[in-house]
C-alpha positions in Angstrom: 0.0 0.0 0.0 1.2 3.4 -0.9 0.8 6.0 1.9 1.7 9.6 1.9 4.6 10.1 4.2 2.6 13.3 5.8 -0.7 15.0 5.4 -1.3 17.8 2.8 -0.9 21.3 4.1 -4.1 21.7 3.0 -5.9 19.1 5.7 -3.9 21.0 8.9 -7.1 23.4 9.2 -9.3 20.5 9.8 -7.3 18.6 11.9 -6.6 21.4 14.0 -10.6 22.0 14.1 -11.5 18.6 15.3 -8.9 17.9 17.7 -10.0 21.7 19.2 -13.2 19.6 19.6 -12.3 16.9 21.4 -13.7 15.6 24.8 -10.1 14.6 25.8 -8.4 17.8 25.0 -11.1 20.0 26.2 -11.6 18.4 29.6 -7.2 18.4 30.0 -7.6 22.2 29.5 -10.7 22.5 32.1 -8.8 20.0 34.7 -5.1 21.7 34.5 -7.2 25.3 34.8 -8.1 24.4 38.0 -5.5 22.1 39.1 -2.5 24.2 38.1 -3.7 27.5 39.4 -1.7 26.7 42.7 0.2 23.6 43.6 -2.1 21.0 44.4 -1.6 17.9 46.7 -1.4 14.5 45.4 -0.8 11.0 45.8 1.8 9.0 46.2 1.3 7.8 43.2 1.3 11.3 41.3 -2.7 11.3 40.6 -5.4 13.7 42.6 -6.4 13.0 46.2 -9.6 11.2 46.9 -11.1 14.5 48.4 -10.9 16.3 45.0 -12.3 13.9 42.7 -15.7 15.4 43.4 -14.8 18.8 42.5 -12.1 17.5 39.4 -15.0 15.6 38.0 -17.6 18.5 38.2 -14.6 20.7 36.5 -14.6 18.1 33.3 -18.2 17.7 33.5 -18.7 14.0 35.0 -20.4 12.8 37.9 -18.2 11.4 40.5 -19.3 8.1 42.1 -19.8 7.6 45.7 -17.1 5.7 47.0 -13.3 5.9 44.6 -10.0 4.6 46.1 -8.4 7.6 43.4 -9.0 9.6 40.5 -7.4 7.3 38.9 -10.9 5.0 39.6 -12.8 7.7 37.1 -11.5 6.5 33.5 -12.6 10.2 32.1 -10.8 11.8 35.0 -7.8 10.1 34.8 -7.3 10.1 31.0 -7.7 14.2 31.4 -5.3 14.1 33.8 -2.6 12.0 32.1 -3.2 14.0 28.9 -2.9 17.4 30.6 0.6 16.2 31.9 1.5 14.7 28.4 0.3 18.0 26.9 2.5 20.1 29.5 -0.4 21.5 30.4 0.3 20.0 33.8 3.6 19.6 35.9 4.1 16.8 38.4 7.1 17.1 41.1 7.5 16.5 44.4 3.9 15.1 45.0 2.2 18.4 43.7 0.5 19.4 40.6 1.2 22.8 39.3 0.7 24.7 36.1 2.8 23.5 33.5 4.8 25.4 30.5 1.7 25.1 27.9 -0.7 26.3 30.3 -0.2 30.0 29.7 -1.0 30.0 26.3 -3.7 27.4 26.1 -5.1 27.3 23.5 -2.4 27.9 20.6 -4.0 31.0 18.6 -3.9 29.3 15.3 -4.8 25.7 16.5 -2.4 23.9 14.9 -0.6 23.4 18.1 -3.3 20.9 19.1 -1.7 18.8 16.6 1.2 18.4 18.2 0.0 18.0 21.5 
């Protein structure tokens, strides 16, 4: 099969444009928001405390259940988390949470940032 080695210029509008709609992205911005505004306790095992999961989840927009062990318990929670670290939205060091070096100019002005995120 013949494949292009890249995508056409042309397509980086559109990509940009649906990733700029995306659950995942949009919740990772919402979550590091209000996570990185200070620096934020968290487990040992570098994920959010059970007494914030209410408050996380109601930041993304999903009902937190009764009883969790972690965030890491609420699959949309912890994917927004993990992607707001990966996007360097999020900085994780010495069991805190703080705002990381892409959180300032969320979200790129011309989009195509998200592409590389």
């Amino acid at each position: 099969m013949n494949l292009p080695e890249s995508l056409p210029s042309s397509g980086t509008p559109d990509l940009a444009a649906l990733a700029a709609k995306s659950a995942v992205l949009r919740r990772a911005a919402s979550l590091a928001g209000w996570a990185g505004g200070g620096k934020r306790t968290l487990t040992a095992k570098g994920v959010l405390r059970k007494q914030d999961v209410p408050a996380a989840a109601a930041i993304i927009g999903v009902k937190a259940p009764q009883a969790v062990r972690s965030a890491a318990d609420l699959p949309e929670l912890h994917v927004a988390w993990c992607a707001a670290i990966g996007m360097g939205l999020l900085t994780v060091e010495g069991g805190k949470a703080s705002g990381g070096p892409e959180l300032k100019s969320w979200p790129p002005d011309d989009g195509t940032g998200l592409l590389e995120a």
